[in-house]
Structures are given as structure tokens and as C-alpha cells.
C-alpha positions in Angstrom: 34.9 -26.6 -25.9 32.3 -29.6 -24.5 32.6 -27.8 -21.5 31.8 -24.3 -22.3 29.3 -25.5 -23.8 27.6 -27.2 -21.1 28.5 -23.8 -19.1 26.5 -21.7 -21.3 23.5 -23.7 -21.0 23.7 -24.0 -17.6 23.6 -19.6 -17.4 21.0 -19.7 -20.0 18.8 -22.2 -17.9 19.6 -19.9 -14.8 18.3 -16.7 -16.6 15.2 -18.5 -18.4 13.7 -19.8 -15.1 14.6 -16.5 -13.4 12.6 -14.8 -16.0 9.7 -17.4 -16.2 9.2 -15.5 -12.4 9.3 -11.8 -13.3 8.2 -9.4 -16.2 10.3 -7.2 -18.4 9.5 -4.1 -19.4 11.0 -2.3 -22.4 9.0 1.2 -21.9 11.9 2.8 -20.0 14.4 2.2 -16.8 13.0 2.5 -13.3 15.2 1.8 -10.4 15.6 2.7 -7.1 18.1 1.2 -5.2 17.7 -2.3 -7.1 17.0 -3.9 -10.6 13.9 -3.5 -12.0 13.4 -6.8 -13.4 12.0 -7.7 -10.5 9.7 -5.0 -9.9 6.8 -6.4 -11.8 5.8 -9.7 -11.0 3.4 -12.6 -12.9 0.0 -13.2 -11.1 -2.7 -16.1 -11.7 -5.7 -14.0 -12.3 -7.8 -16.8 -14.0 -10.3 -17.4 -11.2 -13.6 -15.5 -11.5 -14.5 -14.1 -8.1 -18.2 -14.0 -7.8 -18.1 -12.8 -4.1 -20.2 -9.8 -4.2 -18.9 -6.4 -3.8 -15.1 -5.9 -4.6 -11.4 -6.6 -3.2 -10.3 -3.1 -4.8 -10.8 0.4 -3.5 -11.6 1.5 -7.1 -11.9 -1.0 -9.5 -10.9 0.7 -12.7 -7.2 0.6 -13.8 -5.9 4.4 -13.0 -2.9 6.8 -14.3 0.0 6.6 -11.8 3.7 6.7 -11.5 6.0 4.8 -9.4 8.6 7.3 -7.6 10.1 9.9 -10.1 9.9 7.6 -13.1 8.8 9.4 -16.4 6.8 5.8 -17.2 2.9 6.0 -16.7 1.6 3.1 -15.7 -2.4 1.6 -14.7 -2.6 0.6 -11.5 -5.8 -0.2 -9.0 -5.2 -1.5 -5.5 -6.4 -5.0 -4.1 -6.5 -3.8 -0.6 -8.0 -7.5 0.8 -4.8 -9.1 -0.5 -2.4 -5.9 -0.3 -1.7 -6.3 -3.9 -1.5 -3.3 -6.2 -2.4 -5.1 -9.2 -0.6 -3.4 -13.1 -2.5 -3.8 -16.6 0.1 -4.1 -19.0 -0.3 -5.1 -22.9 -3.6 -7.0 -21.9 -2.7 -8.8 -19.0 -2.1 -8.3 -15.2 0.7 -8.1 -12.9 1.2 -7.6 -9.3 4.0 -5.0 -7.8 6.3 -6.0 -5.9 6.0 -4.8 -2.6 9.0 -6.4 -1.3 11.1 -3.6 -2.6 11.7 -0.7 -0.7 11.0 2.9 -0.7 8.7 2.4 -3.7 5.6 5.0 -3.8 3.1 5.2 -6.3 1.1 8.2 -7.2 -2.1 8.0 -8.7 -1.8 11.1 -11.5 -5.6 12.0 -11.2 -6.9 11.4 -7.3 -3.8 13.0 -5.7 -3.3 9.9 -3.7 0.7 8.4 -3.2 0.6 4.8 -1.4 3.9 3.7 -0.1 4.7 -0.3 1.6 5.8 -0.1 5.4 7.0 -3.5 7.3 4.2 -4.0 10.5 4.8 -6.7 12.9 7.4 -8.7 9.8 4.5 -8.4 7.1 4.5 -5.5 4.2 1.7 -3.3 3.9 0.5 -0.3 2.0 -0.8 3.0 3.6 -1.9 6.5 2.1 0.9 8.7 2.4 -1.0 12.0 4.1 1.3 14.7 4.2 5.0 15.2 2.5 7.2 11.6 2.5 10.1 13.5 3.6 8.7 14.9 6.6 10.2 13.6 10.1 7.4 12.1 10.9 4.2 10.5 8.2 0.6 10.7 8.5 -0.1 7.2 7.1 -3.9 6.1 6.6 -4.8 2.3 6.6 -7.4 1.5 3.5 -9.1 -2.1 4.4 -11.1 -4.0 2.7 -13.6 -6.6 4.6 -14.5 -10.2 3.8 -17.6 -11.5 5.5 -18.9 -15.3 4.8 -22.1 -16.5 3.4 -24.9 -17.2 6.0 -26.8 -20.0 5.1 -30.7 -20.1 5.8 -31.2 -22.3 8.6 -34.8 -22.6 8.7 -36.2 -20.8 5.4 -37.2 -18.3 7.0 -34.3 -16.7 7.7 -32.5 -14.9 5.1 -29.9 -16.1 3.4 -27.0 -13.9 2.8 -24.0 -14.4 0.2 -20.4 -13.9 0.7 -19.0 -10.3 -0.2 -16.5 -7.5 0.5 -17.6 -4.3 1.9 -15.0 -1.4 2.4 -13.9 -1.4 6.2 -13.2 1.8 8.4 -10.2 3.9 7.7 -7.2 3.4 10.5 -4.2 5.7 10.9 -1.1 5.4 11.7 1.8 7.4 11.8 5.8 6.3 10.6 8.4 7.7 13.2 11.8 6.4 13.8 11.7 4.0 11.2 8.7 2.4 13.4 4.7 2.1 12.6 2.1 3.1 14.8 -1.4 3.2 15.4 -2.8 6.5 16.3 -5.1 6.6 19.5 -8.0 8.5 19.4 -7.6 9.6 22.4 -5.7 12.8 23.3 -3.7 12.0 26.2 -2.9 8.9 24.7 -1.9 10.5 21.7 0.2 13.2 23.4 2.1 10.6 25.1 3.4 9.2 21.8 5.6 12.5 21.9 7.4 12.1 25.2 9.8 14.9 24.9 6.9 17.3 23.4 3.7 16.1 25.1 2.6 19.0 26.7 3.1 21.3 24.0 1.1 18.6 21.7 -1.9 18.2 24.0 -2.2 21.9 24.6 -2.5 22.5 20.7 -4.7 19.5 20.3 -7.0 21.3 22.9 -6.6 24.5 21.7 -7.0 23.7 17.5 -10.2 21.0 18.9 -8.3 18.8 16.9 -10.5 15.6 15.3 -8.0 12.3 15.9 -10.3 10.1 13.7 -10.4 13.0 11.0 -7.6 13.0 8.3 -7.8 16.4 7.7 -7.4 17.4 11.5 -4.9 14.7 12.0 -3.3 16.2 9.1 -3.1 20.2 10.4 -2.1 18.4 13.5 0.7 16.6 12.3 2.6 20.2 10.5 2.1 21.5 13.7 4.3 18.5 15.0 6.5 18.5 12.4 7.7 21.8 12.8 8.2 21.9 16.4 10.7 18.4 15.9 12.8 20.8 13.6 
């Protein structure tokens, strides 16, 4: 008896420190290939940043759903720290990223994001055209931290620390591999051995725009359907 005892308390222990790590949710059962206790993570968001500008590419909580769950859930996206960041009963969570083939689709801006591994390190992109395709259109959001410069001689001005939205990069997911699009066309081409031609003479022919999403996105059907 002493010693079922002490093995019950020993499983409790287990599952209260696991859970002293995640969240639980009651509003419904999302999973995907894994348990979603650990979909939903605690985050220390005590610190008052008073950098100016902001880490998030909109900072209001928005609508979205994570894959095909009927759960609605309010999301924004830290995209300094790639942390999509969840308001839930008055305080704030972080997904986890670390689980795979998670999307999440904003319900009002038509944007999905989805978490691709690049160079051993997770990060989220804007899905551009249809997830199942052969080959994604991905765009790269950034966010960009620049320092405070101090006023050397008081004349000089000073200037605070703040974030400022960065250029959009693409990228495109083939073979289970992420890539950075050239801008240029033969470079581009080239990323389509067995098809190159055929690429580069509808790139020159459509006057196709390979910092454009829109362009990059007519462009990448096109490719699509010729891989079929």
C-alpha cells in the first residue's frame, strides 16, 4: 500500500510540473498529428517595451483558426521574435511553433502563416498560393531592430531605439527544402533545372515582377501546372 502510494505521487508530481509548462484549453480538441496540450505555451510578458514602434505586424489581437479546427482563436504575430503570440481569458500565450504542419488563418485579412525549418531554426512565412500545391510561394515578414544613437556632441541628434517593419523576402518550399527567390531571371529559371527554359521564356513573355507577390504569384500556377 506504502508503496503505491509513493507511486501515485511520484505520476502526480510528473503531470503537475509538466503542466506548470503548458496551457490547457477546454474550448474544444485540436490535434494534428500530436497532443494538444502542448500546443499553447506560457510566456513572461511582464516587461513593458518602451522601444518605439512595434515587434508585431499588426498589433491588435485578430480572428483566426489553426488548421481545420472549428475553435476561433486571437492571435497577432511578433515577427522580431517569430512568436505568434494568443490572448486567451486575459492573459497571453505563445504557439508552439515546434509542432508541425500547423497553419493559422487570420479569418478577416485572408492571410494563412505556416512554420518551415531554415538552416535548423523554425520560422514563419505567408503561405501565397494553395498549401497543397507542389511547390509554395512563401513570403518572409521581418521586423527590424535598430539601437539608440546617442548624441555625441549636442549637436547631433539623438535618436531612440525602435522597430521599423523590414522589406518583404520570398521564398519558395520545394522538395521539402526552403529557398530564397532571386530576383533575377536566369537565376530564378535555374532553380527549375528540368524546366528552365520553359520558365524563363514565360517569365519573359508574362514581364513577370520577381520582387512582386502578385507576379511571383501568377508565376508560380504557371509552374505548378507544368510539374503536374
Amino acid at each position: 500500500m506504502k508503496t503505491l502510494i509513493t507511486n501515485l505521487f511520484i505520476i502526480l508530481f510528473s503531470v503537475c510540473s509538466y503542466s506548470q509548462q503548458k496551457v490547457y484549453f477546454s474550448n474544444g480538441a485540436f490535434q494534428d498529428g500530436g497532443n494538444r496540450n502542448n500546443l499553447f505555451l506560457d510566456i513572461d510578458n511582464n516587461e513593458e517595451d518602451k522601444t518605439e514602434g512595434s515587434r508585431f505586424i499588426n498589433d491588435n489581437f485578430l480572428p483566426a483558426k489553426l488548421n481545420d479546427s472549428d475553435d476561433i482563436f486571437f492571435l497577432r504575430y511578433d515577427a522580431f521574435n517569430e512568436v505568434f503570440e494568443i490572448s486567451k481569458n486575459e492573459k497571453i500565450y505563445s504557439l508552439n511553433k515546434h509542432i508541425e504542419n500547423v497553419t493559422i488563418s487570420f479569418l478577416n485579412l485572408n492571410l494563412v502563416y505556416k512554420a518551415f525549418t531554415v538552416d535548423g531554426t523554425e520560422k514563419y512565412f505567408v503561405l501565397l498560393n494553395n498549401e497543397n500545391q507542389k511547390i509554395n510561394l512563401l513570403k518572409k515578414e521581418s521586423i527590424i531592430f535598430t539601437e539608440e544613437k546617442l548624441s555625441k556632441t549636442g549637436y547631433d541628434e539623438y535618436r531612440p531605439p525602435k522597430y521599423k517593419r523590414g522589406k518583404d523576402v520570398f521564398f519558395m518550399h520545394k522538395d521539402g527544402e526552403v529557398i530564397e527567390l532571386p530576383t533575377n531571371k536566369k537565376k530564378f529559371a535555374a532553380l527549375f533545372p528540368e524546366k528552365e527554359d520553359q520558365i524563363l521564356d514565360h517569365i519573359k513573355k508574362a514581364k513577370s515582377k520577381l520582387n512582386d507577390g502578385e507576379s511571383l504569384l501568377e508565376l508560380f500556377n504557371y509552374i505548378n501546372s507544368i510539374y503536374k
